[in-house]
C-alpha positions in Angstrom: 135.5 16.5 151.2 133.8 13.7 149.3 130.5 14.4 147.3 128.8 11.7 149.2 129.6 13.6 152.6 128.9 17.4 150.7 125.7 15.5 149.9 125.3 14.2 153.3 126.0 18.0 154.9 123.3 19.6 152.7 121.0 16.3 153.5 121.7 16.9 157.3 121.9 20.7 156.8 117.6 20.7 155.1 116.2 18.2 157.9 117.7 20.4 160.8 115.9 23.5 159.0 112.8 21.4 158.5 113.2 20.2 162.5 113.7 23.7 163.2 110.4 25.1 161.2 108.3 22.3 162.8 109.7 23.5 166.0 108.8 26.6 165.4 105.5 26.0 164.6 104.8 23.6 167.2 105.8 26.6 169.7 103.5 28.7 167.9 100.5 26.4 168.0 101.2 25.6 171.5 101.4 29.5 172.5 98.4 29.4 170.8 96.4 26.7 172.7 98.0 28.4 175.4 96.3 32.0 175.2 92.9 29.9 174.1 92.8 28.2 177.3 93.6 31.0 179.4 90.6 32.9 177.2 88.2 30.1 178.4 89.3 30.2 181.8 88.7 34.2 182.4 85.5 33.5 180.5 84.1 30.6 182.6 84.8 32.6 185.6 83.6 35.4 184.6 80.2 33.9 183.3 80.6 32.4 187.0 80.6 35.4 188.8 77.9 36.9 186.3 75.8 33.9 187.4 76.5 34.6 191.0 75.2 38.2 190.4 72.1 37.3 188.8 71.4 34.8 191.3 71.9 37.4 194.0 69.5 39.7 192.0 66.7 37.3 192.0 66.8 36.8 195.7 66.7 40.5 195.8 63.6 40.8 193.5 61.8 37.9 195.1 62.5 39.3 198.4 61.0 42.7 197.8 58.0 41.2 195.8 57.4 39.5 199.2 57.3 42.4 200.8 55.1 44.0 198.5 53.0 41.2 198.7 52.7 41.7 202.4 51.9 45.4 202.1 49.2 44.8 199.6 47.3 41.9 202.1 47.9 44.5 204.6 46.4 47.2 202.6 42.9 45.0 201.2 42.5 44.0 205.3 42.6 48.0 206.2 40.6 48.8 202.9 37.8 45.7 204.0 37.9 47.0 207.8 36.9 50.6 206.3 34.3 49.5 204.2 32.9 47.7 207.2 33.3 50.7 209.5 31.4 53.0 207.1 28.7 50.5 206.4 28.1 50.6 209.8 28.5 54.2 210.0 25.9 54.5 207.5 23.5 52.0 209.3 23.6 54.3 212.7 
């Protein structure tokens, strides 16, 4: 063996371990961006479906505030028909 080939070999021998380390940490950084993705994706959904239940919640609450709205009309024409009924009670 030559020097200029021994030199070559140890040449060829440190960019294939660089290659390799860039490797390496390309697959790491990818894995990386990988799980981060996969993170945002469970997270959108999730702050989807919490959307969905809030949503769902405020049709509930305006629903029964309806309702109660009802009852209460319901409940100041009874109260207003009893004041008139005793007023006229009292009148007799």
């Amino acid at each position: 063996m030559s020097i200029g080939s021994k030199e070559f070999q140890v040449s060829s021998r440190s960019i294939l371990e660089m290659l390799k380390k860039m490797s390496d940490m390309t697959d790491k950084e990818r894995m990386e961006v990988i799980g981060k993705r996969s993170r945002l994706l469970i997270e959108t959904t999730e702050r989807g479906l919490a959307n969905q239940r809030l949503k769902a919640q405020l049709i509930e609450k305006e629903n029964h505030m309806e309702r109660l709205n009802l009852q209460h009309e319901s409940l100041m024409r009874i109260e207003q028909e009893n004041e008139e009924t005793l007023l006229w009670l009292a009148k007799k």
